[in-house]
ZAKOL-39790 format. One line per 2 residues: number of its first residue (from 1); for each residue y negated, x negated, z of N, C-alpha, C. Coordinates in pm, whole numbers, always signed. Layout:
% residues N
NUM = Y/X/Z/Y/X/Z/Y/X/Z; ...
END
This chain:
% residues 344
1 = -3986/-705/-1089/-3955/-576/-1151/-3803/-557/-1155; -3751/-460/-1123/-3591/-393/-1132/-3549/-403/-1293
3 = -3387/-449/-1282/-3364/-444/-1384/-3370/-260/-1452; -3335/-192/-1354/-3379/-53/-1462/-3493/-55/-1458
5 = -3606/-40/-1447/-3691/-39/-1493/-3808/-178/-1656; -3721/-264/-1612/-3730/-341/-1724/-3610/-221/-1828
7 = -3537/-226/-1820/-3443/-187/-1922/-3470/-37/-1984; -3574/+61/-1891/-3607/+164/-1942/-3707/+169/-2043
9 = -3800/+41/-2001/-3961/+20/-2100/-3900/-77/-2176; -3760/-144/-2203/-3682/-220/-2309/-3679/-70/-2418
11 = -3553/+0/-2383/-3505/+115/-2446/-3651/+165/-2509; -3767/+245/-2451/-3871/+290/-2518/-3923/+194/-2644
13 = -3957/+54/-2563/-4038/-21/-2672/-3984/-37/-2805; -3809/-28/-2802/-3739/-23/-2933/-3741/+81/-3009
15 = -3767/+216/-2953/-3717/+352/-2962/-3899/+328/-3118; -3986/+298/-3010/-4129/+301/-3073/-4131/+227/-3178
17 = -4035/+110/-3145/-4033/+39/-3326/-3956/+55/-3434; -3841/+121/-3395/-3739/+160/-3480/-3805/+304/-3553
19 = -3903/+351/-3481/-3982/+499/-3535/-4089/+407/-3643; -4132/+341/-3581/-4254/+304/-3691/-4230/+198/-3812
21 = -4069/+117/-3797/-4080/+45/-3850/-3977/+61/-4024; -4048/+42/-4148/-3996/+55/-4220/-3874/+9/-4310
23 = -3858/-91/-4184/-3715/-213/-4289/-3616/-214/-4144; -3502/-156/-4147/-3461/-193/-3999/-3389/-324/-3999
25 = -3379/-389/-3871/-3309/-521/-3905/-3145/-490/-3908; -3049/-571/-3977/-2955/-550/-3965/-2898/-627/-3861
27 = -2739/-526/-3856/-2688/-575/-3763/-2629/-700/-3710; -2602/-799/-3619/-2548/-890/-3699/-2443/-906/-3570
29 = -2403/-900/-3466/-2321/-907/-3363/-2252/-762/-3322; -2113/-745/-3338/-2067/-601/-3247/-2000/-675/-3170
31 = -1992/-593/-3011/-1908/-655/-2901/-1885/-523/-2842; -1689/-618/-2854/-1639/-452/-2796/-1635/-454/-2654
33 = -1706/-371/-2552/-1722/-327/-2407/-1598/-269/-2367; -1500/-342/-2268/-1362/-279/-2202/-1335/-290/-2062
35 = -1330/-164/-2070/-1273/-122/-1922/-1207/-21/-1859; -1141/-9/-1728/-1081/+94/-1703/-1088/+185/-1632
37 = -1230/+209/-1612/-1265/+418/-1581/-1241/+455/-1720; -1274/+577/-1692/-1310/+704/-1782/-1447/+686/-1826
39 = -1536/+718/-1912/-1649/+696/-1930/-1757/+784/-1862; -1712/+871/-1788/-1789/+993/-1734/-1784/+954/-1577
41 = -1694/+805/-1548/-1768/+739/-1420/-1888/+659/-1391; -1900/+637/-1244/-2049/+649/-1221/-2059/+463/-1303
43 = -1977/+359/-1247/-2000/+291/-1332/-2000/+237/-1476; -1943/+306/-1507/-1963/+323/-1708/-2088/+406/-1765
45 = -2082/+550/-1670/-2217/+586/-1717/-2380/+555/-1671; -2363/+513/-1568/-2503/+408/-1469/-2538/+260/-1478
47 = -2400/+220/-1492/-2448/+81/-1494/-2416/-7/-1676; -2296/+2/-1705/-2216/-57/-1826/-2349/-18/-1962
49 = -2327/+118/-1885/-2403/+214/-2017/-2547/+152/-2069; -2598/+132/-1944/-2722/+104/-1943/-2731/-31/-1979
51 = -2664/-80/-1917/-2674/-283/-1942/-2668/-289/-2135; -2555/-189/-2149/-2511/-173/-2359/-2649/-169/-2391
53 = -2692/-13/-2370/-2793/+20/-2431/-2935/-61/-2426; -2922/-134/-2343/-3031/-255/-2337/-3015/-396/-2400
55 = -2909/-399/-2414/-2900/-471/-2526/-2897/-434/-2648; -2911/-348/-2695/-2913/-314/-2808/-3047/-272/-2879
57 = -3100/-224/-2727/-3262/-221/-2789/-3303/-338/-2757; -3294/-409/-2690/-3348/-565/-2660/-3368/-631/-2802
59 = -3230/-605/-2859/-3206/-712/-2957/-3234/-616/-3102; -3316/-501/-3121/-3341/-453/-3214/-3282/-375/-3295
61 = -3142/-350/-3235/-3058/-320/-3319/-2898/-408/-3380; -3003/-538/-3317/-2888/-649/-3371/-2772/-671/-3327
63 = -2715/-643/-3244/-2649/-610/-3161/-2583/-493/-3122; -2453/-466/-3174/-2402/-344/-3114/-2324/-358/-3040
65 = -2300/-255/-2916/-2224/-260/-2852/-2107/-161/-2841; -2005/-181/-2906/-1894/-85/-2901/-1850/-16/-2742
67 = -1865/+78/-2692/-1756/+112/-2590/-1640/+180/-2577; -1537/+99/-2512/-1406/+152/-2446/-1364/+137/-2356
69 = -1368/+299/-2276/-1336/+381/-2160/-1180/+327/-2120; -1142/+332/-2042/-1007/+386/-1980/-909/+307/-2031
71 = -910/+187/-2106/-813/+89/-2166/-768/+132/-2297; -872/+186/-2317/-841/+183/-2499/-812/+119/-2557
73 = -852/+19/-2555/-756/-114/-2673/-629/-160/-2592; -551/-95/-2534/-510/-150/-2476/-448/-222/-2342
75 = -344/-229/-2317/-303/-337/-2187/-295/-219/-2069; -357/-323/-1935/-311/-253/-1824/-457/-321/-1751
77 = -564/-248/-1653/-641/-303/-1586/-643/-443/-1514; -493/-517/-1490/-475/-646/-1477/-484/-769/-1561
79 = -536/-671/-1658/-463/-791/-1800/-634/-801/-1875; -770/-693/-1805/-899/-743/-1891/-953/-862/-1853
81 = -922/-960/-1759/-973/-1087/-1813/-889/-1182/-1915; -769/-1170/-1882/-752/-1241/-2008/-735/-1167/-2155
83 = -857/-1058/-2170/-904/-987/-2275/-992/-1034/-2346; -1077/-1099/-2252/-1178/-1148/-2245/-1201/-1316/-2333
85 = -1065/-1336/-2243/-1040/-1527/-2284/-976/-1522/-2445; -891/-1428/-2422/-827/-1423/-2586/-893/-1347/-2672
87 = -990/-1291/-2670/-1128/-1248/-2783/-1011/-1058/-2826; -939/-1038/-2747/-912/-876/-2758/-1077/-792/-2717
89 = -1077/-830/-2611/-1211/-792/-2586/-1304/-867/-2584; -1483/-831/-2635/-1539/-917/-2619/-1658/-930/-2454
91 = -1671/-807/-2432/-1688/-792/-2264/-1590/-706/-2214; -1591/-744/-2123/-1490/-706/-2031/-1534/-631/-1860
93 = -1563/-561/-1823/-1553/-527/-1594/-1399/-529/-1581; -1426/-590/-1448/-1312/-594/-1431/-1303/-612/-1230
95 = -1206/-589/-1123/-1217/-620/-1007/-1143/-730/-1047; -1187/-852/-987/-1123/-987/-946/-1015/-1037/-906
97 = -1005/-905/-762/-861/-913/-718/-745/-852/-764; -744/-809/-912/-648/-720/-981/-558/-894/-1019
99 = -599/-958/-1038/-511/-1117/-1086/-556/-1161/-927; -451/-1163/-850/-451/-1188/-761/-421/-1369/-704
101 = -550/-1427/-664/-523/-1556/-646/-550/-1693/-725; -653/-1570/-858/-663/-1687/-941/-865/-1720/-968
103 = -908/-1552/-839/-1064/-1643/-829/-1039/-1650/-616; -989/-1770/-638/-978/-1798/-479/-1131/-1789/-437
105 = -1229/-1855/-452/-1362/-1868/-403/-1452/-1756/-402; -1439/-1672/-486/-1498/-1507/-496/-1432/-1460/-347
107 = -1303/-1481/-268/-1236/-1349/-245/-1308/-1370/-101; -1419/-1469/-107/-1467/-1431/+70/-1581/-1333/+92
109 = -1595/-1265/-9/-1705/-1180/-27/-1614/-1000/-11; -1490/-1066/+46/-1407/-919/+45/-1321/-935/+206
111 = -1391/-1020/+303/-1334/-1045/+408/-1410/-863/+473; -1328/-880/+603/-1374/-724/+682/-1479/-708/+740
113 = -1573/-608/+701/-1709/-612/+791/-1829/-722/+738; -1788/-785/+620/-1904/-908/+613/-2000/-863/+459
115 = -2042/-776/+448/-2095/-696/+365/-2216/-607/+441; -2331/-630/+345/-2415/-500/+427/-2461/-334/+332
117 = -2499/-385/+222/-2493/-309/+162/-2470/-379/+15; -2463/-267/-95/-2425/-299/-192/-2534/-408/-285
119 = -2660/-381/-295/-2795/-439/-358/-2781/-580/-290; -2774/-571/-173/-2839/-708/-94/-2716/-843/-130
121 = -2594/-720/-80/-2460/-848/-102/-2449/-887/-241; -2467/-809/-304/-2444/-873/-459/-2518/-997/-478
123 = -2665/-987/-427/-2765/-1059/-462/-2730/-1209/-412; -2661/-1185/-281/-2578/-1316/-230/-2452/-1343/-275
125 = -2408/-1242/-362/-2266/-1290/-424/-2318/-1338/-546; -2421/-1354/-617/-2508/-1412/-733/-2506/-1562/-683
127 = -2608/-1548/-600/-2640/-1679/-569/-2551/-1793/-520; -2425/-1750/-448/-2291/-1764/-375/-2240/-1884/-535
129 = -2207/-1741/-653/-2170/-1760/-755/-2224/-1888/-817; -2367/-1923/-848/-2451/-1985/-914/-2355/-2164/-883
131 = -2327/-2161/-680/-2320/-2295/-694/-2134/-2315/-661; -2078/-2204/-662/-1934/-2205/-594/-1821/-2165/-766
133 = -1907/-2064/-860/-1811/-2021/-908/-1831/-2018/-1065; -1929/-2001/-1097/-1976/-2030/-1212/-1931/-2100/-1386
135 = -1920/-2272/-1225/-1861/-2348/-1328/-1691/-2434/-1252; -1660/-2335/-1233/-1517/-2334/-1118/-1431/-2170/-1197
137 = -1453/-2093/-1087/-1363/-1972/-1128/-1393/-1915/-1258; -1547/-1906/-1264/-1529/-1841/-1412/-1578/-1928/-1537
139 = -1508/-2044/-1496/-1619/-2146/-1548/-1567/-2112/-1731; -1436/-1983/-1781/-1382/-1985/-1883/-1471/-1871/-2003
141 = -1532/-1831/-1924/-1641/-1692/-1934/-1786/-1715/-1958; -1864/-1647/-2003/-2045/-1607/-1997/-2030/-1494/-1899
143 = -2069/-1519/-1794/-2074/-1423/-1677/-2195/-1360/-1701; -2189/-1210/-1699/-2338/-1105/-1696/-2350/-1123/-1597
145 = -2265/-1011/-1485/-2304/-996/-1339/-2152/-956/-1247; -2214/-1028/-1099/-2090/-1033/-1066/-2158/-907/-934
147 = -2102/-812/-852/-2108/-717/-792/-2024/-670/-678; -2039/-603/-586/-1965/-533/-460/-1993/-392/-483
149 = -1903/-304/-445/-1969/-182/-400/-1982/-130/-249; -2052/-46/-205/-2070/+26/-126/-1984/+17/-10
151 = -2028/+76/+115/-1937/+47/+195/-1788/+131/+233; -1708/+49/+232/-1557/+82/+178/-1506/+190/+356
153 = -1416/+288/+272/-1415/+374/+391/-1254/+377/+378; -1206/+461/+406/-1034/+493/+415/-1017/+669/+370
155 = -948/+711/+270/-931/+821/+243/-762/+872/+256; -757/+983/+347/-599/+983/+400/-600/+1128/+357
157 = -443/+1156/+390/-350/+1267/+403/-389/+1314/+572; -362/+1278/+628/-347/+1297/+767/-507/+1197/+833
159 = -550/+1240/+976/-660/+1197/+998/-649/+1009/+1088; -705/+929/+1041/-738/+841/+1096/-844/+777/+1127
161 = -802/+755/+1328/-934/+705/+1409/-930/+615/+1401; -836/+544/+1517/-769/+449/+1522/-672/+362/+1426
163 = -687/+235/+1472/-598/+149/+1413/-459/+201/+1414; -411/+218/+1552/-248/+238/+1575/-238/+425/+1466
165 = -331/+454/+1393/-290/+563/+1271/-255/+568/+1219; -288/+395/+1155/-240/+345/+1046/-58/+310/+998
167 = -10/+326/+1115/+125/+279/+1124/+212/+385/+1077; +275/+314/+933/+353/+359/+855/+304/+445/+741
169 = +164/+447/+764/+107/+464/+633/+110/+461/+497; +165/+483/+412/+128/+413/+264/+13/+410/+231
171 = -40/+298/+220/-200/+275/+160/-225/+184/+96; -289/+253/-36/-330/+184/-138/-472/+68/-119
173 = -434/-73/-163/-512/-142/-125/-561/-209/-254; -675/-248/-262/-736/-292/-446/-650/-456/-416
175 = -709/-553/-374/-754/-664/-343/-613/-766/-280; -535/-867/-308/-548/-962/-190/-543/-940/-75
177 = -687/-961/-68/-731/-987/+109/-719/-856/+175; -759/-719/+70/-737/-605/+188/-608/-541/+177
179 = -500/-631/+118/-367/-615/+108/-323/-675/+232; -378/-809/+250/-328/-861/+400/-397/-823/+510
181 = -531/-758/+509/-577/-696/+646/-482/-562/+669; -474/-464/+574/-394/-382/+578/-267/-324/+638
183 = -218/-427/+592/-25/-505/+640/-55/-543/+779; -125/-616/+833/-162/-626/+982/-214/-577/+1067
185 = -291/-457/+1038/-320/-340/+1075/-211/-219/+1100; -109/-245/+1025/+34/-151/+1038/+43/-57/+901
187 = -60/-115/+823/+16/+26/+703/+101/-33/+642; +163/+30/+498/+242/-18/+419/+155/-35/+295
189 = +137/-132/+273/+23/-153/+151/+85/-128/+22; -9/-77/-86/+105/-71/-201/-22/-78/-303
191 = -10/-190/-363/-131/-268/-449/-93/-202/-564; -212/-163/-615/-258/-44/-796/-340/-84/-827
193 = -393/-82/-943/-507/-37/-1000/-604/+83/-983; -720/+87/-996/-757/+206/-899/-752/+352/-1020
195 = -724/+365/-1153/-703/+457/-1213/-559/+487/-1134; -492/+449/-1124/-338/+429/-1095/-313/+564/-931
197 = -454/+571/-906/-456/+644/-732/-432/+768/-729; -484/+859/-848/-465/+1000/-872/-312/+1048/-851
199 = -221/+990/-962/-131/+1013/-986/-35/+972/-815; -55/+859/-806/+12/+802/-679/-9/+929/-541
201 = -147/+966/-515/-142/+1069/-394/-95/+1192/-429; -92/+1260/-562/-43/+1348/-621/+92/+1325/-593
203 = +183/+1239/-586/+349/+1226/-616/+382/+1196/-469; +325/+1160/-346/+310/+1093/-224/+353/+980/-269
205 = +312/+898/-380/+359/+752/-366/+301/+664/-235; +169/+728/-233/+106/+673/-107/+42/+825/-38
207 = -17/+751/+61/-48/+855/+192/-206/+856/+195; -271/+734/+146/-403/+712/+169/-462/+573/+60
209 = -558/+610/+85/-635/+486/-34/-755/+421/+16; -773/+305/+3/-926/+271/-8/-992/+234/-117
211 = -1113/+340/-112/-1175/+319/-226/-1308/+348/-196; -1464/+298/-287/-1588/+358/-263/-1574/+514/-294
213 = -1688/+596/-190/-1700/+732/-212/-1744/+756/-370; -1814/+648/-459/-1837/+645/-590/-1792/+693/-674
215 = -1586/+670/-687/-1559/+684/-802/-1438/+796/-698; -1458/+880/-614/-1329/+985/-599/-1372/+1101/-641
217 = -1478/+1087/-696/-1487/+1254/-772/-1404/+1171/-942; -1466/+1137/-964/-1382/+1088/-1115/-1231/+1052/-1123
219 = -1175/+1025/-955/-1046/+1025/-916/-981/+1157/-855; -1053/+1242/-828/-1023/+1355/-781/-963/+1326/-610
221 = -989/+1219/-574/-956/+1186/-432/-966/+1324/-338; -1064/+1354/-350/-1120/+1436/-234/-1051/+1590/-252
223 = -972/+1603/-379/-947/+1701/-388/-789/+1734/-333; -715/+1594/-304/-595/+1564/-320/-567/+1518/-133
225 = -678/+1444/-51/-703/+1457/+22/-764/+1527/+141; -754/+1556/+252/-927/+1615/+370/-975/+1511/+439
227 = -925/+1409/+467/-947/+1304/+563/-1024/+1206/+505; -1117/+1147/+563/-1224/+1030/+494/-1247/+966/+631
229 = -1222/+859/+666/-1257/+785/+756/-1409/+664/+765; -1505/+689/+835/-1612/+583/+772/-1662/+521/+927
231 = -1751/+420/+857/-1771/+360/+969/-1893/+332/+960; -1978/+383/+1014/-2161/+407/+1011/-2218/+258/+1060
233 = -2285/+238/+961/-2346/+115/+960/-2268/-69/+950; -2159/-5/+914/-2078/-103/+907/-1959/-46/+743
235 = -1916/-200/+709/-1807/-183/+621/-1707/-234/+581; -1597/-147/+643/-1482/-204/+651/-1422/-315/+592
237 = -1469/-302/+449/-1438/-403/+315/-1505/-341/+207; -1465/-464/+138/-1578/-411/+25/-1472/-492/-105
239 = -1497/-479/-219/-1405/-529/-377/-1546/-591/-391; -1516/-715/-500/-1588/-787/-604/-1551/-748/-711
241 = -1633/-746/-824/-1632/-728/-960/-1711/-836/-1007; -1640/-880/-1174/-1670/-951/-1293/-1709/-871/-1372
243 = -1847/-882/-1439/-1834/-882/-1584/-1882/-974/-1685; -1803/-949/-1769/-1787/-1149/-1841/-1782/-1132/-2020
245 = -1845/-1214/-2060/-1833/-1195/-2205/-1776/-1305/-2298; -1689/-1316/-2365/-1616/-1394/-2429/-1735/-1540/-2458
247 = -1718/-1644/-2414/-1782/-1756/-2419/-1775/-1794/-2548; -1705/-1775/-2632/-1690/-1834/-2802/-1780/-1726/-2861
249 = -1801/-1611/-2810/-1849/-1506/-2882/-2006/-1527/-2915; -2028/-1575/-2725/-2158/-1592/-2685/-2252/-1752/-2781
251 = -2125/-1847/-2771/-2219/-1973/-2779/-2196/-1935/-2966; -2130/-1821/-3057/-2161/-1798/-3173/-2256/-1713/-3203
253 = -2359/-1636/-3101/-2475/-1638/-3112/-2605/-1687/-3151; -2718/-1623/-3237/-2786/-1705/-3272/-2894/-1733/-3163
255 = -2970/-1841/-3136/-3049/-1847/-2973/-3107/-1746/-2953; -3196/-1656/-3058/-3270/-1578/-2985/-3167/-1429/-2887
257 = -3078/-1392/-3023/-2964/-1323/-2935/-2858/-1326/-2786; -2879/-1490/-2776/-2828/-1546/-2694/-2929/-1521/-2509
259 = -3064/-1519/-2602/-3148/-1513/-2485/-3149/-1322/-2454; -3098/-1276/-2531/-3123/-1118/-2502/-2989/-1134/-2376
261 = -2894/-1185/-2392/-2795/-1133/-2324/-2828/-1237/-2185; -2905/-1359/-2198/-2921/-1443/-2121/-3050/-1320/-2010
263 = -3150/-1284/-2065/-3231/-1154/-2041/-3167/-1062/-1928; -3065/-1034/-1983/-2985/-920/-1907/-2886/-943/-1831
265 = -2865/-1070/-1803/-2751/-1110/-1723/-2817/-1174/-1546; -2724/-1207/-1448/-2814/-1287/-1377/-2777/-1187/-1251
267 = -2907/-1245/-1136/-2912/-1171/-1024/-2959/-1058/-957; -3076/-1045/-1092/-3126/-904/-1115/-3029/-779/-1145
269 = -2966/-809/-1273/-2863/-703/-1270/-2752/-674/-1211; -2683/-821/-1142/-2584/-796/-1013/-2632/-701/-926
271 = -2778/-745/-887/-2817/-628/-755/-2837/-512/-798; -2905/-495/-937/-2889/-374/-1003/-2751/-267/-965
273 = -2666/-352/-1026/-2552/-272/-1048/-2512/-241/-862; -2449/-350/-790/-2475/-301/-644/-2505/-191/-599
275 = -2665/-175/-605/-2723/-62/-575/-2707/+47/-638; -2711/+34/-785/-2647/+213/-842/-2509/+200/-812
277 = -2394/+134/-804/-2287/+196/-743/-2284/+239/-618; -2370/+174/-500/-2378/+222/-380/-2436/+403/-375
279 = -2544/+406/-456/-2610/+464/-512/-2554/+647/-520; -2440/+583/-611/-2373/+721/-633/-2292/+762/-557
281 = -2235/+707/-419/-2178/+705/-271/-2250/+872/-275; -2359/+878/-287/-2411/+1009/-205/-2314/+1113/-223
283 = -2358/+1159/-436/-2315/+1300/-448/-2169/+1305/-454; -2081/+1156/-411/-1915/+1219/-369/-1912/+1246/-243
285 = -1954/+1188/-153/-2007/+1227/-20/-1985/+1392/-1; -2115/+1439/-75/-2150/+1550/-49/-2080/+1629/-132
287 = -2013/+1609/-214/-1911/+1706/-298/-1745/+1722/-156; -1750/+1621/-131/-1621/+1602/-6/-1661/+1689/+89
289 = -1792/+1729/+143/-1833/+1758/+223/-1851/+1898/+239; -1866/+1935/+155/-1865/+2085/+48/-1755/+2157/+26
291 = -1686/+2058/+60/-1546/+2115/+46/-1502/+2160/+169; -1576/+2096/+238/-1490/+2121/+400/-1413/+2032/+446
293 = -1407/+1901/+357/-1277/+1812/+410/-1360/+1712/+542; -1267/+1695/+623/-1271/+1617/+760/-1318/+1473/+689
295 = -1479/+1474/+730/-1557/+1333/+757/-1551/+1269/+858; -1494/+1182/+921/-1461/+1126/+1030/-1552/+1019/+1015
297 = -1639/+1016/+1133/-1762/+883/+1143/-1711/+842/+1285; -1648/+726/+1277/-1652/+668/+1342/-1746/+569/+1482
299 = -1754/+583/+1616/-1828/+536/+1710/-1822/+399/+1700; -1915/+351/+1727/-1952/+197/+1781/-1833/+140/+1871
301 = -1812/+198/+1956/-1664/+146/+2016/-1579/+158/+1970; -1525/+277/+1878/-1390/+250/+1780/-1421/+161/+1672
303 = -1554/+163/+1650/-1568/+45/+1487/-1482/-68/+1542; -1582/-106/+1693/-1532/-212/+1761/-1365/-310/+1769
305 = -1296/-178/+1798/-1150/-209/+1783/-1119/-263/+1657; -1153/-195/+1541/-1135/-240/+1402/-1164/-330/+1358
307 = -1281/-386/+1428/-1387/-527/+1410/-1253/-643/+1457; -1200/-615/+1557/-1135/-714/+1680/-962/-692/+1600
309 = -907/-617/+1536/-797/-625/+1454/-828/-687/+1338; -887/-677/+1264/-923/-742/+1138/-930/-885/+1141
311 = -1041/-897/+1231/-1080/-1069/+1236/-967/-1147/+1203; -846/-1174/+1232/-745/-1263/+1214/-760/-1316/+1053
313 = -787/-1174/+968/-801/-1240/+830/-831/-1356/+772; -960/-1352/+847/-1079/-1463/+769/-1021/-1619/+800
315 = -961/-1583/+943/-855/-1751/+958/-734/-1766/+902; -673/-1669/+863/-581/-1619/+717/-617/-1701/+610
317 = -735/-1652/+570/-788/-1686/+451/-852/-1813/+466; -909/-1910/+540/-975/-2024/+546/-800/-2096/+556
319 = -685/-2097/+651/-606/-2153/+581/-515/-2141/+479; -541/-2011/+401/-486/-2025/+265/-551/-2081/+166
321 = -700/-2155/+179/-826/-2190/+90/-799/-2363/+135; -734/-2421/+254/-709/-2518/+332/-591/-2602/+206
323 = -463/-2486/+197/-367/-2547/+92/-413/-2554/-26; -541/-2463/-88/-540/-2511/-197/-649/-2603/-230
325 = -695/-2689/-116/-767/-2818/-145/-864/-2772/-116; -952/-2602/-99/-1062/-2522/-56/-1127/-2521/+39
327 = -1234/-2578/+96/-1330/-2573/+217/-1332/-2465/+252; -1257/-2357/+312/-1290/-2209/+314/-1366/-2167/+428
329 = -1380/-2238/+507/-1467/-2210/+670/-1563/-2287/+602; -1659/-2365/+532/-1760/-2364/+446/-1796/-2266/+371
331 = -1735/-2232/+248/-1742/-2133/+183/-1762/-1975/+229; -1706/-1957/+328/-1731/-1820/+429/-1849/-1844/+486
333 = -1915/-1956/+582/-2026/-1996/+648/-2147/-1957/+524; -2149/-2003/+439/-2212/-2006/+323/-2253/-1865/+274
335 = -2128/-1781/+293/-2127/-1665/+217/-2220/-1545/+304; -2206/-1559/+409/-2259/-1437/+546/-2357/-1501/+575
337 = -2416/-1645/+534/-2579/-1671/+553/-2651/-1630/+451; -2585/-1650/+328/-2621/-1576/+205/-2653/-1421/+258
339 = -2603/-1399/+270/-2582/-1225/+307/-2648/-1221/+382; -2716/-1286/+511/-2799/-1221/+614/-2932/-1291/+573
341 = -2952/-1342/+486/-3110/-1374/+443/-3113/-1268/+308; -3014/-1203/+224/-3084/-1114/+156/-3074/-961/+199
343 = -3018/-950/+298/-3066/-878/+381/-3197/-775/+392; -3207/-717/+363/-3348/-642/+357/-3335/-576/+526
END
C-alpha cells in the first residue's frame, strides 16, 4: 500500500475518533518542521504537509507538528542541518549538497544521466542509504526520508541546444557535483540556494538555472525566463534531499510515539515523496507552456553529445571519494544497479 494512501485512511481514522471520542489525549511532543520554500510549494504543501499531518493523526493528537516555511526561525538554507544537530530545529528538509562535501557518499546519486525517475530512484537512494549512509553520513540524525526529484532540465535567458551554448553562461547550480559538471561544460557556475534564484535572474546575477519544473512556478522561473531546455527520457541531473529529525528529540520519545514516526519514515515515503515531486513537474510544465515560452526537447543525438561531455564527472568524483579513503567506483556500481532493478 502507498504511503498516501496509508496516510489518507491514517488522517480519516483519527478524524472518526477525535469526533467520537470524549476525553482527548493530550499533547505530549511539539516538533518544529523547517525549511526553505514558501509553504504554498509543491513540496511543503504535498509532501512535508502530509508526512505532519500524519503524524499527528497517527499519534492521536500527541504529537504536534509546528510548521516553518521559508526560514522562519531563522539562518540561511545552508545552515538546516546543523538546525537539526543543535535542537534549533527539530525536523528539518534540506538538499545535501547545500554543505558541500560533508555527505560524500549521498553525492553519487547526483552524477549526470544516472537517475530514472523520481519514485524508482529514491527507492534506490533508500536502500543505497540503509547500507552506505545511515550509520556513516547521517549517522548524527533520525532520518525520515531521503529523496531525488524529477528529471533536471536547464532554464535560460537565451536558448540552449548544445553544449558549446553553454559558454559563458552564468548558471546557477544546486549541488557540488553539478557545480563541477557545469564548469566543464563551459558555464560559469554560481552556487545559491534555490530560494536565492528569483532575485538572482531578476538582477542578471545569472543567465540560467537548474532546477525541477516543480518548484518554478513558486520561483517564478518561467516568468523571468522563455528558454527550458529538456531532455526526453533522460536526466541531466538530479539533487538529493534529507529529511532528518533531531536524534535526542526522537530517542526522548515514548516507544509507542517513536513507532509512529518509525511508521512514517523509511522507503515507502522516500518513494512517496519522489513521485509527488516528480509529480508536480506537470502543471509547471504546462503553465511554461501557456505562456508561450520556448520548450526545447532535445533529440537522441544531441542528448548524446551531453551524455559524452558529462561523463568525465563520475571519474572526477570516484577520485575525489579515492582521497577521502572512499570506494567510489563501488559505491557508484552499487548505486545504478540499485537504480536499474527498481526500475519499473
Amino acid at each position: 500500500m502507498s504511503f498516501m494512501k496509508t496516510a489518507l485512511r491514517g488522517i480519516a481514522a483519527a478524524a472518526l475518533l477525535a469526533g467520537t471520542s470524549t476525553a482527548a489525549l493530550a499533547q505530549e511532543v511539539t516538533l518544529k518542521l523547517h525549511q526553505f520554500l514558501p509553504a504554498q510549494a509543491s513540496v511543503p504543501k504535498e509532501i512535508l504537509d502530509v508526512w505532519a499531518d500524519k503524524i499527528e493523526a497517527d499519534s492521536q493528537g500527541r504529537i504536534k507538528v509546528e510548521r516553518y516555511p521559508a526560514m522562519q526561525l531563522g539562518g540561511r538554507p545552508p545552515e538546516l542541518y546543523d538546525q537539526v544537530l543543535d535542537g534549533v530545529a527539530d525536523v528539518i528538509w534540506t538538499v545535501t549538497g547545500y554543505t558541500p562535501g560533508r555527505f560524500p557518499r549521498a553525492e553519487v546519486f547526483e552524477m549526470p544521466f544516472i537517475m530514472t525517475n523520481g519514485e524508482d530512484t529514491s527507492r534506490a537512494y533508500w536502500q543505497y542509504a540503509e547500507k552506505h549512509l545511515l550509520d556513516q553520513d547521517y549517522k548524527d540524525v533520525k532520518v525520515i526520508g531521503l529523496w531525488v526529484h524529477g528529471p533536471g532540465l536547464i532554464h535560460s535567458k537565451d536558448p540552449i541546444n548544445s553544449v558549446s551554448d553553454l559558454n559563458g553562461v552564468k548558471l546557477r547550480a544546486p549541488t557540488r557535483v553539478t557545480n563541477k559538471m557545469f564548469t566543464d561544460l563551459g558555464a560559469t557556475t554560481v552556487g545559491m540556494p534555490v530560494p536565492a534564484v528569483t532575485e538572482a535572474l531578476s538582477k542578471g546575477v545569472i543567465d540560467a538555472t537548474v532546477i525541477p519544473w516543480e518548484v518554478t512556478t513558486a520561483l517564478k522561473v518561467s516568468e523571468l525566463v522563455t528558454n527550458h531546455t529538456t531532455f526526453p527520457n533522460n536526466s541531466l541531473y538530479t539533487t538529493t534531499f534529507v529529511f532528518a529529525l533531531n536524534k535526542d528529540k526522537y530517542d526522548s520519545m515514548p516507544d509507542d510515539l517513536k513507532k509512529v514516526i518509525d511508521d512514517n519514515s523509511g522507503e515507502e515515503f522516500s518513494a512517496f515523496a519522489g513521485k509527488t515531486m516528480q509529480a508536480a513537474d506537470d502543471p509547471a510544465y504546462a503553465f511554461a507552456k501557456d505562456r508561450g515560452n520556448n520548450i526545447i526537447e532535445l533529440t537522441d543525438d544531441q542528448i548524446a553529445e551531453w551524455k559524452a561531455a558529462a561523463a568525465p564527472v563520475e571519474a572526477w568524483w570516484i577520485e575525489e571519494m579515492k582521497g577521502a579513503g572512499i570506494d567510489g567506483q563501488a559505491l557508484l556500481d552499487e548505486a545504478k544497479s540499485l537504480i536499474e532493478a527498481n526500475t519499473k
